[in-house]
LUMMAR-635324 format. One record per residue (C-alpha): x, y, z; residue in one letter; residue number from 1; chain. Coordinates in Angstrom, 1 decimal. Example, Ala and Ser with C-alpha at 12.3 -4.5 7.8 and 13.67 -1.06 7.14 Angstrom:
X 12.3 Y -4.5 Z 7.8 type A seq 1 mol A
X 13.7 Y -1.1 Z 7.1 type S seq 2 mol A
REM end
This chain:
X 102.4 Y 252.3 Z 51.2 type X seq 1 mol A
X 105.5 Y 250.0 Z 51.8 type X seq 2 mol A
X 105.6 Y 247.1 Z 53.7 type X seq 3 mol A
X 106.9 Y 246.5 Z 57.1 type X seq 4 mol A
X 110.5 Y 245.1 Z 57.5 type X seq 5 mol A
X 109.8 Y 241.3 Z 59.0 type X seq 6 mol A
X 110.5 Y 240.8 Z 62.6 type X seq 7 mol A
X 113.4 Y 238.3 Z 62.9 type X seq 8 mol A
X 113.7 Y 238.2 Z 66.5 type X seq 9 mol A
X 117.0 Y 239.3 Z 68.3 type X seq 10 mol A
X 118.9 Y 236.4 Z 66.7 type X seq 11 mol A
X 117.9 Y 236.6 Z 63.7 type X seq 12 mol A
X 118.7 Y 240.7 Z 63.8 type X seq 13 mol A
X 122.2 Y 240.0 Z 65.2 type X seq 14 mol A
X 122.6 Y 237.2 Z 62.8 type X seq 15 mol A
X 121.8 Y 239.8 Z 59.6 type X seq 16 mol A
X 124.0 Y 242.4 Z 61.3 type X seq 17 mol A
X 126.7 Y 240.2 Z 61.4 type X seq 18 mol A
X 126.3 Y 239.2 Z 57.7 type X seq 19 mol A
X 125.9 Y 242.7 Z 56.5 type X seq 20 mol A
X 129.3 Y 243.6 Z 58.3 type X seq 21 mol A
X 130.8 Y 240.8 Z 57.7 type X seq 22 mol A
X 129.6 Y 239.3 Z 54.2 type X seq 23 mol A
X 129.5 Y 235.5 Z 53.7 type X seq 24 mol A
X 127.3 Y 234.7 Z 50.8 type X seq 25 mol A
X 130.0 Y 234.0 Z 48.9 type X seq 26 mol A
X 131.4 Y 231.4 Z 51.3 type X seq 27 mol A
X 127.8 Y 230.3 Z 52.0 type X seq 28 mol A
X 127.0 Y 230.5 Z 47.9 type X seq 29 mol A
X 130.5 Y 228.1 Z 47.7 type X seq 30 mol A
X 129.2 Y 225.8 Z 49.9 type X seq 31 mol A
X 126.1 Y 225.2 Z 48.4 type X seq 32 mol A
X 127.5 Y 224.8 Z 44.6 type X seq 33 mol A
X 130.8 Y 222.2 Z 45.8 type X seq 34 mol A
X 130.5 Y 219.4 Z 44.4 type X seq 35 mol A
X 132.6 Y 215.8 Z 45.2 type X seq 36 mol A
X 132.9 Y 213.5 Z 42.7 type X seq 37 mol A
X 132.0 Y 209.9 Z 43.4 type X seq 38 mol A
X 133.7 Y 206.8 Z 42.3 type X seq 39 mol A
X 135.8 Y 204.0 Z 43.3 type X seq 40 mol A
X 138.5 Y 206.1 Z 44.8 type X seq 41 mol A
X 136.5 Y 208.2 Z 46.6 type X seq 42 mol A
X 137.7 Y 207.2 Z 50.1 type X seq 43 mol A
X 140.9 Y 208.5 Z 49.4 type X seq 44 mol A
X 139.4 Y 212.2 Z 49.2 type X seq 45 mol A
X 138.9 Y 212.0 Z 53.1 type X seq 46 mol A
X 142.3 Y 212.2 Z 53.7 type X seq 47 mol A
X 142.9 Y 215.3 Z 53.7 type X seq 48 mol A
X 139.8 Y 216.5 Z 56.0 type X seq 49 mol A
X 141.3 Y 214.1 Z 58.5 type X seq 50 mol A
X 144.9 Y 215.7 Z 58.4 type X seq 51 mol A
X 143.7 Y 219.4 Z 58.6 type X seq 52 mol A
X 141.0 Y 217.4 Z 61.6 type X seq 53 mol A
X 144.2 Y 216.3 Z 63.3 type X seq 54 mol A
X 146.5 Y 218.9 Z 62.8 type X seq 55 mol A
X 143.7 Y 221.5 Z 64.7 type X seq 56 mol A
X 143.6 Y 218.4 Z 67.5 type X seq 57 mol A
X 147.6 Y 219.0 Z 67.7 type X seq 58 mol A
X 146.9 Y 222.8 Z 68.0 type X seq 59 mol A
X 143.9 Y 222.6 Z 70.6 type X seq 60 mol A
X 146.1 Y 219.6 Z 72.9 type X seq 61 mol A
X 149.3 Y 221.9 Z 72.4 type X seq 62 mol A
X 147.8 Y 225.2 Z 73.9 type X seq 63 mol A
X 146.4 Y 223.3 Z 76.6 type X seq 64 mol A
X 150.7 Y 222.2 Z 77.6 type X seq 65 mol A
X 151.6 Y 225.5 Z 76.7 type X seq 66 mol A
X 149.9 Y 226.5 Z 79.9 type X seq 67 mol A
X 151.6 Y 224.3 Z 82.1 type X seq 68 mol A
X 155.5 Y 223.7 Z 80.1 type X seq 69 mol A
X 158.6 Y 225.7 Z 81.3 type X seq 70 mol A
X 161.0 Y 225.6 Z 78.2 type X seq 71 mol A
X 164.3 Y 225.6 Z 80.0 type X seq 72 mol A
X 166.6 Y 223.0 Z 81.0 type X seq 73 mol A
X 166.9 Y 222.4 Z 84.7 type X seq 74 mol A
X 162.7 Y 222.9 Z 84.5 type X seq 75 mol A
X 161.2 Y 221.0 Z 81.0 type X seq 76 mol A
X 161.6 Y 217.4 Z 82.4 type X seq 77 mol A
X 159.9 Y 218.6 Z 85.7 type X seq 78 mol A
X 157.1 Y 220.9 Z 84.2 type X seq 79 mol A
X 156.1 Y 217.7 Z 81.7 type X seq 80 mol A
X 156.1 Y 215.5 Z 85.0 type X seq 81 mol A
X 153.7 Y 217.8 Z 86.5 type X seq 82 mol A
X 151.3 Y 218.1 Z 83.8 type X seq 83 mol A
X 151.2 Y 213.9 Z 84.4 type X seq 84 mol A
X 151.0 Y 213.9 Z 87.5 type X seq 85 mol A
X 149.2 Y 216.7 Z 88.9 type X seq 86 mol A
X 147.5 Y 218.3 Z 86.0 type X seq 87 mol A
X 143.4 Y 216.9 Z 85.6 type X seq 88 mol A
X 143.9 Y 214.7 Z 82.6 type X seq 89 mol A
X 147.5 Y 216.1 Z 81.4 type X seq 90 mol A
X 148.8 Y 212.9 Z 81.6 type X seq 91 mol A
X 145.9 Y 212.2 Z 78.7 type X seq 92 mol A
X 146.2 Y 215.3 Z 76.7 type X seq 93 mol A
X 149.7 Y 214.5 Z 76.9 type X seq 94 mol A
X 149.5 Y 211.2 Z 75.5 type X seq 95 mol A
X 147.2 Y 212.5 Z 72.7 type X seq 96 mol A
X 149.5 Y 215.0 Z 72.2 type X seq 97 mol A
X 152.2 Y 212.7 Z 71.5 type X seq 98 mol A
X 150.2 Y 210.0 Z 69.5 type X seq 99 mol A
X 148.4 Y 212.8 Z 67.2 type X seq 100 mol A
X 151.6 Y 213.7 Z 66.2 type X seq 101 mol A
X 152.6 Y 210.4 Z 64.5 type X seq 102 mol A
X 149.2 Y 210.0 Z 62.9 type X seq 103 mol A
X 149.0 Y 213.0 Z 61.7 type X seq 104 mol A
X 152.1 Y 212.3 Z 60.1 type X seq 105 mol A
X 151.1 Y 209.2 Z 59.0 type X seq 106 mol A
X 147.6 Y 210.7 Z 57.4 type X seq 107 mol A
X 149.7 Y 213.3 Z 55.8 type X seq 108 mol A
X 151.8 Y 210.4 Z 53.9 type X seq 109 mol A
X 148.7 Y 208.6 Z 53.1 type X seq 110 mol A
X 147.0 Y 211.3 Z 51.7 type X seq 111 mol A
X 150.3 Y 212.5 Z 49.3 type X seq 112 mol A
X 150.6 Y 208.7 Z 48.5 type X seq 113 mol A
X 147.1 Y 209.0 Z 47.4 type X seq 114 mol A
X 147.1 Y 212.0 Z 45.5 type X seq 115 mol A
X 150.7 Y 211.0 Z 43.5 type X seq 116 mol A
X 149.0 Y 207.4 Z 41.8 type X seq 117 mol A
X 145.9 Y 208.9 Z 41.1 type X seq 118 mol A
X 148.0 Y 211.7 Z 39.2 type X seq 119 mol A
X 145.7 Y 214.6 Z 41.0 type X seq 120 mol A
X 148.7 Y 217.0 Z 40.8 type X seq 121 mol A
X 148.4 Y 217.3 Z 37.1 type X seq 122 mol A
X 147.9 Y 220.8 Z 35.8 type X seq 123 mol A
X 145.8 Y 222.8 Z 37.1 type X seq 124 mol A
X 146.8 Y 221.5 Z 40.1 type X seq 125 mol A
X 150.4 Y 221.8 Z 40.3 type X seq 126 mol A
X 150.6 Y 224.7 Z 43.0 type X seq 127 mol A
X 147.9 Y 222.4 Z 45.1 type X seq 128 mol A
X 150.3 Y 219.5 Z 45.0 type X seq 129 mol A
X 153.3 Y 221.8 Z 46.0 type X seq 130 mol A
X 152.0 Y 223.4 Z 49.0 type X seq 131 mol A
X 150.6 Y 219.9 Z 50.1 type X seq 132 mol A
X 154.4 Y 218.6 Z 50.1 type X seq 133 mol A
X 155.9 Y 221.7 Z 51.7 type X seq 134 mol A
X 153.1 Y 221.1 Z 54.8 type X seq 135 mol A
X 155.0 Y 217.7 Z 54.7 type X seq 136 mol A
X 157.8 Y 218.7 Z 55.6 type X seq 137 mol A
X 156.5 Y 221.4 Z 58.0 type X seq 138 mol A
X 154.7 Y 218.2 Z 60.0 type X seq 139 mol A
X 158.3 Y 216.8 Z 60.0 type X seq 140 mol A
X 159.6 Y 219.8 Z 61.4 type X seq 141 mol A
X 157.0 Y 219.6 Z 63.7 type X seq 142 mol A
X 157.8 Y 216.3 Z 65.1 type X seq 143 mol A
X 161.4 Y 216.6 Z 65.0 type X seq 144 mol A
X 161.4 Y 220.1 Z 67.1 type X seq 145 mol A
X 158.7 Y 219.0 Z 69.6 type X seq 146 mol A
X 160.7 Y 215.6 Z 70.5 type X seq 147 mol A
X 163.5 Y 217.4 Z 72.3 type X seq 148 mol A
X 160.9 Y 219.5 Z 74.4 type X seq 149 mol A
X 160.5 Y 217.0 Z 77.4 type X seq 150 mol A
X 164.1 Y 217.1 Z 77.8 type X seq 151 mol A
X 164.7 Y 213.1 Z 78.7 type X seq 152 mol A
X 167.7 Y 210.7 Z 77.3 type X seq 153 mol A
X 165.9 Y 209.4 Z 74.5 type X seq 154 mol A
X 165.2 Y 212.9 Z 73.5 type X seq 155 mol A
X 168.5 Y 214.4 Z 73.8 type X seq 156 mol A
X 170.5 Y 211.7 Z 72.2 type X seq 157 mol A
X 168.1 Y 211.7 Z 69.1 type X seq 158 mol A
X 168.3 Y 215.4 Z 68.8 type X seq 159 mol A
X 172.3 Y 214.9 Z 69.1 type X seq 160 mol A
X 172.3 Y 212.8 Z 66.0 type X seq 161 mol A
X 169.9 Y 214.8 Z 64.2 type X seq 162 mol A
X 171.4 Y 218.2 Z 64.3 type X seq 163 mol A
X 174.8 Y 216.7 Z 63.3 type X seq 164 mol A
X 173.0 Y 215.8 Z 60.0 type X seq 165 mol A
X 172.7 Y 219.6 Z 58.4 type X seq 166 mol A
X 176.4 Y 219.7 Z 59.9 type X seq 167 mol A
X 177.2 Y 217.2 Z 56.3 type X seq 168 mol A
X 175.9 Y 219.9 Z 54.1 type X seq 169 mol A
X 178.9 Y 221.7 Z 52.4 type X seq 170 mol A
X 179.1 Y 225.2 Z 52.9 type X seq 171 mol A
X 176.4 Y 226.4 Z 55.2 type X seq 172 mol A
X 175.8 Y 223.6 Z 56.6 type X seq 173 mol A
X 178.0 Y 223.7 Z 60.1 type X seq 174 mol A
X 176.6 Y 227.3 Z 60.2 type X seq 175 mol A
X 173.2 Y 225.6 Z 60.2 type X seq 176 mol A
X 174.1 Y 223.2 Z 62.6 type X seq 177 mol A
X 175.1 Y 225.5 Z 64.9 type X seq 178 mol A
X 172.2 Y 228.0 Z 64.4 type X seq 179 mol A
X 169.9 Y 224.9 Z 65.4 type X seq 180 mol A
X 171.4 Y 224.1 Z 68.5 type X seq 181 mol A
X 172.4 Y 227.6 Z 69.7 type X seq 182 mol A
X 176.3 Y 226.9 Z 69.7 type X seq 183 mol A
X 178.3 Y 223.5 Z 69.2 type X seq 184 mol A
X 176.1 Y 221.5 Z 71.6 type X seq 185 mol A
X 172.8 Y 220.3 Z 72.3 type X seq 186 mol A
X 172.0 Y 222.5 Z 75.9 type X seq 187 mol A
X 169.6 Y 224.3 Z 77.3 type X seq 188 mol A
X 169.9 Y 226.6 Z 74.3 type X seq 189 mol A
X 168.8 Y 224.5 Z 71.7 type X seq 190 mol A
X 165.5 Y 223.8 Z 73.9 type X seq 191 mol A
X 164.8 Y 227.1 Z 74.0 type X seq 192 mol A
X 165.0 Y 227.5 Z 70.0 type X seq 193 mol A
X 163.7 Y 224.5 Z 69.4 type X seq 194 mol A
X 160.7 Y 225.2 Z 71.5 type X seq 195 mol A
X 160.7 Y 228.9 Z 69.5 type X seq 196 mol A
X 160.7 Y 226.8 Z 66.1 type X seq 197 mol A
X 157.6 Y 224.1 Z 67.5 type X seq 198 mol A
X 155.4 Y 226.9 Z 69.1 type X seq 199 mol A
X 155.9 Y 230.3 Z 67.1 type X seq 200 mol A
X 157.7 Y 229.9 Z 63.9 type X seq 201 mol A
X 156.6 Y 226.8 Z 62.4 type X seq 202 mol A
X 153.0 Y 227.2 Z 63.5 type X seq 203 mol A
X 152.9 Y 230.5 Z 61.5 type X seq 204 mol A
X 154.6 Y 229.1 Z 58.3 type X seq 205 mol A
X 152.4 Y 226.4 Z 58.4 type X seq 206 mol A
X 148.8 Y 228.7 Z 58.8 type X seq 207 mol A
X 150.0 Y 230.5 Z 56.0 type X seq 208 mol A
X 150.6 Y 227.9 Z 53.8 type X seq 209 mol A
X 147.7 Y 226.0 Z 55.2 type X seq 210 mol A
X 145.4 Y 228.4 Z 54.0 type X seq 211 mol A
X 147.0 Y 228.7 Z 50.6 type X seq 212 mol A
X 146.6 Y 224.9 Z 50.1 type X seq 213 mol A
X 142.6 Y 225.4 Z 51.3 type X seq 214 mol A
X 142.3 Y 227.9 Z 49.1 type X seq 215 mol A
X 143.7 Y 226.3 Z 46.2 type X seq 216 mol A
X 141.4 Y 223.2 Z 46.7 type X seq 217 mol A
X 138.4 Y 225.4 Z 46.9 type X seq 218 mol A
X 139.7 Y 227.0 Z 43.5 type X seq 219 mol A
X 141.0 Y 224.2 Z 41.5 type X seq 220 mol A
X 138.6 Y 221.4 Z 42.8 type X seq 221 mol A
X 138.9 Y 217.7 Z 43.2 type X seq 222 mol A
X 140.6 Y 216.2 Z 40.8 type X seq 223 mol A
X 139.9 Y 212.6 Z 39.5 type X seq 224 mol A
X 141.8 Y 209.8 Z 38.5 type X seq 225 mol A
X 142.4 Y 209.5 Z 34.5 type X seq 226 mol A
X 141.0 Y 206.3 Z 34.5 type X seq 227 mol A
X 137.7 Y 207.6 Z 35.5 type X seq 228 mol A
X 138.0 Y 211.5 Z 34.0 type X seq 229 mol A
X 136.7 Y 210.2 Z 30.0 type X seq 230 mol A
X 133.6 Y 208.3 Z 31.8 type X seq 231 mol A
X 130.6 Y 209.7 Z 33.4 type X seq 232 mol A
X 130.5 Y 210.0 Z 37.2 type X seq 233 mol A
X 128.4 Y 210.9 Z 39.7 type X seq 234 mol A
X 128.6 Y 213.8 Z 42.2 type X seq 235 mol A
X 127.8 Y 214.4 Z 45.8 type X seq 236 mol A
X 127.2 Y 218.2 Z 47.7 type X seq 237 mol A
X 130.1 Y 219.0 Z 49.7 type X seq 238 mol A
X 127.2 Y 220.3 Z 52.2 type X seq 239 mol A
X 126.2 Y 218.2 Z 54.2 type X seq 240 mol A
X 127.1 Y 214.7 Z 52.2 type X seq 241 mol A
X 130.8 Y 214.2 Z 52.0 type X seq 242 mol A
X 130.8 Y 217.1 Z 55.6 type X seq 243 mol A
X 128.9 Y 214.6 Z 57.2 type X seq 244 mol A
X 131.0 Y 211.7 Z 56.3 type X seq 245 mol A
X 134.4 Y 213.7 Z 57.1 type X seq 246 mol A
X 132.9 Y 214.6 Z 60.4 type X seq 247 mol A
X 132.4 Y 210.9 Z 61.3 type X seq 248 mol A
X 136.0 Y 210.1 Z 60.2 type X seq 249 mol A
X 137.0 Y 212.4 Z 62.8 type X seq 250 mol A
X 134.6 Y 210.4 Z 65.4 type X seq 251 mol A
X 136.5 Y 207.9 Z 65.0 type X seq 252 mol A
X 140.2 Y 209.8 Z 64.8 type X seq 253 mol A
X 138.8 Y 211.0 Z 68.5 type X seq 254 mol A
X 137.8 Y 207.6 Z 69.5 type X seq 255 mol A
X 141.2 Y 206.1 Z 68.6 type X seq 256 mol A
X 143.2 Y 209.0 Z 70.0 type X seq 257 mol A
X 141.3 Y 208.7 Z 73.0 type X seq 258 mol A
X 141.8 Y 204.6 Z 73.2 type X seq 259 mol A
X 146.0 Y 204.9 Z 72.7 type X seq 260 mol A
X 146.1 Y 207.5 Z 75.0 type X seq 261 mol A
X 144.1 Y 205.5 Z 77.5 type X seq 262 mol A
X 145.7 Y 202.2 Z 76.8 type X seq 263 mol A
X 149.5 Y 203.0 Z 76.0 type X seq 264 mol A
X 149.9 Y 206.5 Z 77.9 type X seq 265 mol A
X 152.9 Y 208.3 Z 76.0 type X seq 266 mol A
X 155.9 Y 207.8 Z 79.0 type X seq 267 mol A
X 158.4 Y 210.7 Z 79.6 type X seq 268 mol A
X 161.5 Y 208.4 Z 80.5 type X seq 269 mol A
X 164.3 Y 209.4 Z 82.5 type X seq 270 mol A
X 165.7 Y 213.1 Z 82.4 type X seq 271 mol A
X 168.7 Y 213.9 Z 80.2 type X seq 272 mol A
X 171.8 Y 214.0 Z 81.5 type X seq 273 mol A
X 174.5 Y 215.6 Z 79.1 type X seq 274 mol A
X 177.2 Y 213.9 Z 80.3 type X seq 275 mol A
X 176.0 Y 210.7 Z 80.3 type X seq 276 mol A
X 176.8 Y 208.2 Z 77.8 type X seq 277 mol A
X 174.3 Y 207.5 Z 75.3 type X seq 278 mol A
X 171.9 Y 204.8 Z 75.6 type X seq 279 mol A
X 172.1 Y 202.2 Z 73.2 type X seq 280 mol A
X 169.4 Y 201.8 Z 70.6 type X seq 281 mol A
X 169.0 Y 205.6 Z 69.9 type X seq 282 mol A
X 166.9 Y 206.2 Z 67.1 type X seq 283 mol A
X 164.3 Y 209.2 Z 66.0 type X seq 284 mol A
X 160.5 Y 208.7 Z 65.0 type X seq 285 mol A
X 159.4 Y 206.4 Z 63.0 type X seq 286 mol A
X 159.2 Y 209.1 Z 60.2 type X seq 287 mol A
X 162.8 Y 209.5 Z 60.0 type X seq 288 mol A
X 164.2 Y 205.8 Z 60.5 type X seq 289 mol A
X 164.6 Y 205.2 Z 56.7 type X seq 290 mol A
X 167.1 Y 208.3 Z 56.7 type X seq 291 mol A
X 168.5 Y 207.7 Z 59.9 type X seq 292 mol A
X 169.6 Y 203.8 Z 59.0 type X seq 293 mol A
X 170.3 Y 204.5 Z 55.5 type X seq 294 mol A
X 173.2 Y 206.8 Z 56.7 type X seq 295 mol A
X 174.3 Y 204.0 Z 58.8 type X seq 296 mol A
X 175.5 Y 201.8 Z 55.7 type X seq 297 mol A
X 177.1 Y 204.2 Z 53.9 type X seq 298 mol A
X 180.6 Y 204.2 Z 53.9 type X seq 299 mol A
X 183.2 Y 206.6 Z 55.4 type X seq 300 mol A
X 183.7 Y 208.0 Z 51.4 type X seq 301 mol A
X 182.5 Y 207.5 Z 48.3 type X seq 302 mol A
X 184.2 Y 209.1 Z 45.3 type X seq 303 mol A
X 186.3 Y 211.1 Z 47.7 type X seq 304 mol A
X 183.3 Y 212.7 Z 49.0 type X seq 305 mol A
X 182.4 Y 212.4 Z 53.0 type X seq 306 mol A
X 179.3 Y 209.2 Z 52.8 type X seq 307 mol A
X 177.4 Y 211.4 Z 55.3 type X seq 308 mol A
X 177.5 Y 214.6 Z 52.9 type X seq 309 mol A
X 176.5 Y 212.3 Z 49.7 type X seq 310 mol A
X 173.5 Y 210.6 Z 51.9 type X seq 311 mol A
X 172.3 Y 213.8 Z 53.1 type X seq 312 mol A
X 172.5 Y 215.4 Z 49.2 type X seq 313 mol A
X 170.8 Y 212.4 Z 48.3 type X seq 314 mol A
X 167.6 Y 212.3 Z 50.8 type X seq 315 mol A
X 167.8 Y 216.4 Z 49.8 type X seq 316 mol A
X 167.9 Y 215.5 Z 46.2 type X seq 317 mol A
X 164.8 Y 213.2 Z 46.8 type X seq 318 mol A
X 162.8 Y 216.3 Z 48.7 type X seq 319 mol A
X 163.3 Y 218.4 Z 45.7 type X seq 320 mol A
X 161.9 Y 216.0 Z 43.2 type X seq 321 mol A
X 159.2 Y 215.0 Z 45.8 type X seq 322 mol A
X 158.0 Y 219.1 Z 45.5 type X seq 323 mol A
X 158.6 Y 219.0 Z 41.6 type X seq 324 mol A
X 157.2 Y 216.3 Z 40.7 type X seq 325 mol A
X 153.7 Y 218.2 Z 39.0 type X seq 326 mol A
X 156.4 Y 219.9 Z 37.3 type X seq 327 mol A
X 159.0 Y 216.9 Z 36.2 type X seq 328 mol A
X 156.0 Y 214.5 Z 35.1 type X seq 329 mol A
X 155.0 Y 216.1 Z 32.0 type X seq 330 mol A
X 153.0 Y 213.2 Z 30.5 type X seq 331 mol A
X 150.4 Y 213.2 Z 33.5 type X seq 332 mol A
X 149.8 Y 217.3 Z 32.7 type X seq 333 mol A
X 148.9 Y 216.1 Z 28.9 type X seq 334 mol A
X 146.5 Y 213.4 Z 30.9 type X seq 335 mol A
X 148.4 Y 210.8 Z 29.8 type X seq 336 mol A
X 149.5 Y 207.5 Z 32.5 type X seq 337 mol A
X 153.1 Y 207.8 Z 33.6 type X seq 338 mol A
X 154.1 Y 204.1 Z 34.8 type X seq 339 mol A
X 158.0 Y 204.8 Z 35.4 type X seq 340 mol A
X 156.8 Y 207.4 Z 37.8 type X seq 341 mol A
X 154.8 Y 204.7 Z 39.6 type X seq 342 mol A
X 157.7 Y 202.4 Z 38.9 type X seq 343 mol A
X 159.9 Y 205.0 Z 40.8 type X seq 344 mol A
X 157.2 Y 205.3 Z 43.9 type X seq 345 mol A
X 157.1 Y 201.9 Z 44.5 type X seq 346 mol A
X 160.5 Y 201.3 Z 44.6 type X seq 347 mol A
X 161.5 Y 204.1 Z 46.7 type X seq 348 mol A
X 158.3 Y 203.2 Z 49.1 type X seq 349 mol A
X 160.0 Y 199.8 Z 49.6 type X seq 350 mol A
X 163.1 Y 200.6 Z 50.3 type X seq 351 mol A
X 161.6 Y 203.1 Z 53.1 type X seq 352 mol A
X 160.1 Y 200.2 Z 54.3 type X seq 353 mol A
X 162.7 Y 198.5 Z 54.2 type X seq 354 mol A
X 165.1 Y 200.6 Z 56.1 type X seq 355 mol A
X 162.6 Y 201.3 Z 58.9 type X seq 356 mol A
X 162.2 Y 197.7 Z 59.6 type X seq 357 mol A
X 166.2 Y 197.5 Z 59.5 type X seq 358 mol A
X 166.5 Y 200.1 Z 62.0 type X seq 359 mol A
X 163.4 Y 199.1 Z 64.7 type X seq 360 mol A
X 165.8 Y 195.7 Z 65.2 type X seq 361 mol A
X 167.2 Y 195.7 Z 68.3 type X seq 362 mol A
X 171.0 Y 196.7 Z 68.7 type X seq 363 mol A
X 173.4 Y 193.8 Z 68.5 type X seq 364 mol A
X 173.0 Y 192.3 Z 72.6 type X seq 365 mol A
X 170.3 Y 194.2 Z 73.7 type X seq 366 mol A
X 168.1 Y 192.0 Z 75.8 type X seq 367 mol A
X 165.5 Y 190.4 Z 74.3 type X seq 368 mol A
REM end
């Protein structure tokens, strides 16, 4: 005589419906089985929760403007001073918005910085390394195509500069230029592409390769440091130890968010006017001052060659070797330390520094 199927109750029958359809015991069998390692450099494993944490924040806060934003010209400045003024708490998602943006950034630099001195790129871990640095440069893309979009001076004069930089480039590069900009100007036209590029294209590029990265983590593992990897460490579940601990890192993400936005409210400025003449002290986010000064010193030619064309080679030279470098450090993938390749880092991180502070001085009589 066989046994009666249990009742589970209408949740519990929708709940086993939707698993039989659907099938996650593997993802539930994953969960259970990740383990994080533990050791002194732990903290730095966070990193990464907190960037994919804040990049979903940028989604979530940038649907919410989509509702309300009119990507044109004569109407962007206006529709971004409505969602201030009028909209219930635009003026705050705004702000959080804005200020997500350059920590998210900022986490994303953290966490590469992080993952390059404890050498957790080394093989198998190559293609985890390489996706991480193309997301890099998609959060640049990111920030750099979502600054034009409120349409005011500051805005319009930093995207001026920026899309003259491709224009250095030999061959394609004036092509590119004007591709960017829809024709040989910063208009109404390059608003509209650029807010294609922030809203549609790059947010597609980036899911893709967003998952890949996930993916490859979940495959691969955490990685640690070769200091630690001959010793004995312990270990933590991924469920619920180190989940619970991401989750309050992104308590306090919120709380901080929240506290900018409240205290230093992101301001739109004053509309663009293309015929104006540019304000003095133009310069781009904070993520692109190093470039954006370090063209500044170089001189008219070097070699023969346009300085603009050799700078931009240069900083594209240094973006190559930033994506290569699993690939160029070949005593790290025989687990071996790699000190000119720290030596390299560090010298490159301070003359970033560097620059930026150069370039956040205020412009030769500007008022104090």
């Amino acid at each position: 005589m066989s046994s009666a199927a249990p009742d589970r109750g209408p949740l519990g029958a929708a709940l086993a419906w939707v698993q039989d359809r659907i099938g996650w015991e593997g993802i539930a069998h994953l969960a259970e089985k990740k383990q994080v390692p533990i050791h002194r450099y732990t903290i730095y494993y966070y990193l990464g929760g907190m960037a994919l944490f804040l990049f979903l924040v940028q989604v979530a806060t940038g649907i919410l403007l989509l509702l309300y934003y009119r990507p044109s010209a004569s109407e962007a400045f206006e529709s971004v001073q409505y969602i201030m003024a009028e909209v219930p708490f635009g003026w705050l998602i705004r702000s959080i918005h804005s200020w997500g943006a350059n920590i998210f950034v900022g986490v994303i630099v953290a966490h590469m910085l992080s993952v390059f001195f404890l050498r957790a790129y080394r093989a198998p871990r190559e293609m985890t390394w390489i996706t991480g640095a193309l997301l890099l440069f998609l959060a640049l893309g990111f920030g750099f195509s979502g600054y034009l979009l409120p349409w005011n001076t500051l805005a319009f004069f930093a995207t001026k500069v920026g899309t003259d930089v491709p224009a250095q480039l030999p061959g394609l590069g004036p092509l590119l230029s004007r591709i960017l900009r829809g024709g040989s100007d910063v208009t109404g036209a390059t608003l509209s592409r650029f807010y294609g590029i922030h809203v549609a294209i790059l947010p597609a590029i980036t899911t893709v390769l967003l998952g890949a990265h996930v993916v490859l983590v979940q495959q691969k593992g955490m990685s640690v440091p070769l200091s630690v990897e001959s010793k004995k460490y312990r270990t933590m579940k991924f469920v619920p130890d180190f989940l619970l601990r991401d989750a309050v890192g992104w308590l306090v993400a919120v709380g901080l968010l929240a506290a900018l936005a409240a205290f230093f409210p992101w301001e739109l400025g004053v509309k663009a006017d293309p015929f104006s003449p540019a304000p003095a002290g133009i310069r781009p986010e904070w993520y692109f001052l190093s470039m954006f000064q370090g063209l500044k010193y170089l001189p008219a030619e070097i070699a023969g060659v346009p300085g603009e064309m050799v700078g931009v080679l240069f900083f594209g030279l240094v973006g190559a070797v930033l994506v290569l470098v699993p690939l160029l450090d070949r005593r790290a993938s025989r687990g071996l330390p790699s000190p000119w390749w720290n030596r390299l880092a560090v010298l490159a991180l301070i003359g970033a520094l560097v620059l930026t502070i150069l370039a956040l001085r205020p412009p030769p009589g500007a008022a104090p």
